[in-house]
One Martini backbone bead per residue (centre of mass of N, CA, C, O) as a GRO file, in nm:
protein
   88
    1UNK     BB    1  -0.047  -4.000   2.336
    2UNK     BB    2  -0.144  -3.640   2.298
    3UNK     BB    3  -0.306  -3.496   2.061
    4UNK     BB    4  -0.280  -3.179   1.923
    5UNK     BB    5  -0.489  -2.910   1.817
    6UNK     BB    6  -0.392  -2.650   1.565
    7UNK     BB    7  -0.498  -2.391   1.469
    8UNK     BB    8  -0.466  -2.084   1.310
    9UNK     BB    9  -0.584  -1.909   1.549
   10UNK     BB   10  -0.333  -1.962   1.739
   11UNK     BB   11  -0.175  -1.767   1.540
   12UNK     BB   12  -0.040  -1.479   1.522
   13UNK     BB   13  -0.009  -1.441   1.192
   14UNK     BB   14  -0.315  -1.507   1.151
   15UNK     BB   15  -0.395  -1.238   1.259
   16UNK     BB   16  -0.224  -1.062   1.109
   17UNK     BB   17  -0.344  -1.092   0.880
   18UNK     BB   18  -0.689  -1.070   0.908
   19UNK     BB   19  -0.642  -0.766   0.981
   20UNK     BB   20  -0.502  -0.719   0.690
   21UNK     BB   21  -0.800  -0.753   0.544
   22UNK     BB   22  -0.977  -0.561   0.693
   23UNK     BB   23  -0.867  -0.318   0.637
   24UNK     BB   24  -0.860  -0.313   0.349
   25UNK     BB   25  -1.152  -0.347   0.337
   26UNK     BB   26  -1.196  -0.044   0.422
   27UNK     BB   27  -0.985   0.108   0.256
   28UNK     BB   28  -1.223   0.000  -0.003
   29UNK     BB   29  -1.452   0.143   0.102
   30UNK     BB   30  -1.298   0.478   0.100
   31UNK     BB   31  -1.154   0.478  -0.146
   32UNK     BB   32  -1.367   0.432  -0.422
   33UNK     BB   33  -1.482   0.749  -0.391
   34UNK     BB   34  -1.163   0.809  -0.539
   35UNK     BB   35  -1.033   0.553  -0.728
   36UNK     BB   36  -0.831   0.403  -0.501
   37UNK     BB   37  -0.591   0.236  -0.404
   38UNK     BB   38  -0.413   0.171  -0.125
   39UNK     BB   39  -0.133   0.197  -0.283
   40UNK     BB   40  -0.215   0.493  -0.384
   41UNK     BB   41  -0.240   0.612  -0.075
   42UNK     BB   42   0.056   0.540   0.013
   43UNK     BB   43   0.174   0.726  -0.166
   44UNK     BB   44   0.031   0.988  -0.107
   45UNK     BB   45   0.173   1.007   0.168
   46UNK     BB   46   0.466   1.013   0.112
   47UNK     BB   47   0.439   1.259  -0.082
   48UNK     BB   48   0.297   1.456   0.121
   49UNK     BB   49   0.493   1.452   0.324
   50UNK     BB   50   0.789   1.555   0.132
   51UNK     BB   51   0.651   1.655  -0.127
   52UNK     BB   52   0.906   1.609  -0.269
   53UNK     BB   53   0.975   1.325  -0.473
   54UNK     BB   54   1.111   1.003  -0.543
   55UNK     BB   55   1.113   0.705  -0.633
   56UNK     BB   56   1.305   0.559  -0.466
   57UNK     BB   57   1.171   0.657  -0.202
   58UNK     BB   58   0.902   0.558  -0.202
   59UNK     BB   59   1.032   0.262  -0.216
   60UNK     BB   60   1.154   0.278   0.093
   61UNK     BB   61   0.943   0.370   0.246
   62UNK     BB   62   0.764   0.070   0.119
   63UNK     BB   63   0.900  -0.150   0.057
   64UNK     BB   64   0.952  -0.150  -0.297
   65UNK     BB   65   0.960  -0.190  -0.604
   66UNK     BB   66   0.987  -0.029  -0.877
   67UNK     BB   67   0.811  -0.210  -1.096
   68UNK     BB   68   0.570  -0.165  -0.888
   69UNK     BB   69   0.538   0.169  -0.879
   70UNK     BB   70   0.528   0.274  -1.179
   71UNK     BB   71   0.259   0.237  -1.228
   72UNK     BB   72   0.114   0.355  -0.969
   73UNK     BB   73   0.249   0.639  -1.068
   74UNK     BB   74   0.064   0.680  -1.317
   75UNK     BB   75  -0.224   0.657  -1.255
   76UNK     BB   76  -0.200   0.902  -1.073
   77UNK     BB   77  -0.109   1.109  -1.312
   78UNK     BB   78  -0.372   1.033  -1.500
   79UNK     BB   79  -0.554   1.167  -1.242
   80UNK     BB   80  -0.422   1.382  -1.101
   81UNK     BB   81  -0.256   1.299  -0.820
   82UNK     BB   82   0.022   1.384  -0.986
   83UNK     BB   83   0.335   1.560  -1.091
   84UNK     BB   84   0.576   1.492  -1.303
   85UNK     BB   85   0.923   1.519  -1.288
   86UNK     BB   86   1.222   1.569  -1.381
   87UNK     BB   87   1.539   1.480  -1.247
   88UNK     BB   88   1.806   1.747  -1.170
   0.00000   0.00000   0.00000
């Protein structure tokens, strides 16, 4: 019987892993001298996009939970990069 040696290496899951560790550590030193993280990021863009939107979409946009985004979307308002308004 042979042995087969199987690194992680080997694993698609592992190489998309490994890029999206390098692409954060990117867009973590090009976001920085903006004081915003990733996830800080992608919120802009989504409201960018949109122009007005709601916690909801954002949260669909990114698929991500309402208790998650709203600390992050916080602190957006708090650095003054949105805006919140009650909605109508």
């Amino acid at each position: 019987m042979t042995k087969s040696t199987h690194e992680p290496y080997d694993e698609l899951c592992f190489s998309v892993y490994t890029t999206n560790r390098y692409f954060h550590r990117l867009y973590s030193k090009i976001l920085s001298q903006y004081e915003l993280t990733y996830l800080q990021y992608m919120v802009l863009i989504v409201v960018r996009n949109e122009k007005q939107t709601s916690l909801s979409t954002i949260c669909s946009k990114l698929d991500l939970a309402n208790n998650t985004l709203t600390p992050v979307i916080q602190k957006l308002v708090n650095k003054n990069w949105l805006v919140k308004k009650k909605g109508s």
